[in-house]
Structure formats: structure tokens, C-alpha cells
C-alpha positions in Angstrom: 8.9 3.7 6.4 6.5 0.6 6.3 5.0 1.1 9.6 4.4 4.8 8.8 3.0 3.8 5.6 0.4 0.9 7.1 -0.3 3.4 9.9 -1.9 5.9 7.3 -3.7 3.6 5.6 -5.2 2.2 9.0 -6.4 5.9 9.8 -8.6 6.3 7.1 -10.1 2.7 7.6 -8.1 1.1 4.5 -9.1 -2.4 4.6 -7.3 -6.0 4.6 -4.2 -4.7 4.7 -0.9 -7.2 3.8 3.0 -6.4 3.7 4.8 -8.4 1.4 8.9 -9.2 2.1 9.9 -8.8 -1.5 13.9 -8.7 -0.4 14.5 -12.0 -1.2 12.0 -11.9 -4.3 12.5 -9.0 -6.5 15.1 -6.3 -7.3 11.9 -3.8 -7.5 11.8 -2.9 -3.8 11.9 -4.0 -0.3 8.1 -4.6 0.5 5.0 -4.2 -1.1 1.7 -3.0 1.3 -1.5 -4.2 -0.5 -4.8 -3.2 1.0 -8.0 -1.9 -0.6 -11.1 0.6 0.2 -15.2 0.4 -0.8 -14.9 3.3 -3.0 -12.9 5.9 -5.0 -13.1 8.4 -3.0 -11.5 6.4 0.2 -8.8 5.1 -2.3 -7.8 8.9 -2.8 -8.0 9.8 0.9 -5.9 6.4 1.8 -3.5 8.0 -1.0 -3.4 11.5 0.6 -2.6 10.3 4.0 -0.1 8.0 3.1 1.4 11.0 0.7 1.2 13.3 3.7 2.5 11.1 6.5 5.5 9.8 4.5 6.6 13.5 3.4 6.5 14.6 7.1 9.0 11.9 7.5 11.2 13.6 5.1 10.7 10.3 3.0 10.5 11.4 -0.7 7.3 10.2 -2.7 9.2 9.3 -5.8 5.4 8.5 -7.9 2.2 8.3 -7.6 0.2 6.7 -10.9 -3.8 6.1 -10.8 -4.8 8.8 -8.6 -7.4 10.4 -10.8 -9.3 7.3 -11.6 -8.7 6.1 -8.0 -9.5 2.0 -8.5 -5.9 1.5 -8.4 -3.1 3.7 -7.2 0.1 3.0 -6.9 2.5 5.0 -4.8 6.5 4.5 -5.3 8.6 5.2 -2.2 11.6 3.6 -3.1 11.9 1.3 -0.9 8.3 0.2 -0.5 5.6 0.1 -3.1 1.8 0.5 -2.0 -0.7 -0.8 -3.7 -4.1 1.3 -2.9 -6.9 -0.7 -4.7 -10.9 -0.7 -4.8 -12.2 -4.1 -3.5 -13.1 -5.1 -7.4 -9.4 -4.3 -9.2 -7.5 -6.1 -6.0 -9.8 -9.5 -6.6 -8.9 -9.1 -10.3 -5.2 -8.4 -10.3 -4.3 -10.4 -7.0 -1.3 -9.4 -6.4 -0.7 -11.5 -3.4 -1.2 -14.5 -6.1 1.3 -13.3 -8.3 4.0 -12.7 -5.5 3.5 -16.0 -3.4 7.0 -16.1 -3.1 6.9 -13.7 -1.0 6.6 -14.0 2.7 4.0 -11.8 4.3 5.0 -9.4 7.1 3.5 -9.3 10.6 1.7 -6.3 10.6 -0.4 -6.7 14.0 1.3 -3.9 16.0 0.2 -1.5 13.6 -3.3 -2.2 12.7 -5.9 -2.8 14.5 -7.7 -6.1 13.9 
């Protein structure tokens, strides 16, 4: 599920990128992918292609919160969380920060540098 989700993003050019390994750090989920876009309109298409790719996994899309105002949206699969933000909300809420704890995944196979 995680390389189909950072796959998605990486077609439509989502930017910087991250996996967190929240195993070991939170009972929320598994991982967290981070990554951000230049404007609202490439934060909904990274949404939409994530949304589409996962479902024709048969992996259920169990939320999706800030599509509309698309400067942060925040897709629940379970399992792994993906945080799809504009370059301004990801510097303010650094979420890497908050979850330091947590070990980054090696996500070099999948995305082109």
C-alpha cells in the first residue's frame, strides 16, 4: 500500500516526499507519507491519483478531509495516513518535527530523485 501510495503522488510531480515508520510510535497507523505541491490545484490532483490508484488495489479509502480547500488534505487508508500539503501549511505544521520519533522510510526505489 505505501509504495502504491508514494507512486501516485510521484506521477503528478508531488514534491519532497517522506514516509514515516509510525509502528513503533503511535497506535494511529503504520506510516505516515508527507509530501507537498506549489498549488491547490496539484494538491487535489496528487489527492485524486492517490484516491484512484489505491481503489484499483481494492484498498478501501476509509476518509478523505481538506479536499475542497486543498492546502491540506488528509487521506485515511487505514494503515497509512497521507498527508497532501501546499508548500506554506507543511512549513507551518511540520509534521516531520512533531513525529521525530519516528524513523523515516527509504523511499528511493519509488521516486525518482
Amino acid at each position: 500500500m505505501l509504495e502504491i501510495v508514494v507512486k501516485a503522488a510521484s506521477d503528478k510531480r508531488a514534491e519532497d516526499t517522506v514516509a514515516l515508520d509510525m509502528q513503533n510510535v503511535s497506535l494511529i497507523t503504520d506510516y505516515f507519507v508527507i509530501t507537498d505541491a506549489t498549488s491547490g490545484r496539484q494538491v487535489q490532483a496528487i489527492t485524486d491519483n492517490i484516491q484512484e490508484a489505491v481503489e484499483k488495489a481494492g484498498i478501501t479509502v476509509k476518509r478523505i478531509e481538506g479536499r475542497d480547500a486543498a492546502r491540506w488534505v488528509l487521506i485515511d487508508l487505514g494503515d497509512v495516513m497521507v498527508h497532501v500539503f501546499q508548500k506554506e501549511e507543511r512549513s507551518h505544521y511540520n509534521l516531520e518535527k512533531l513525529w521525530s520519533d519516528a524513523p523515516l522510510v527509504n523511499l528511493g526505489d519509488w521516486v525518482e530523485a
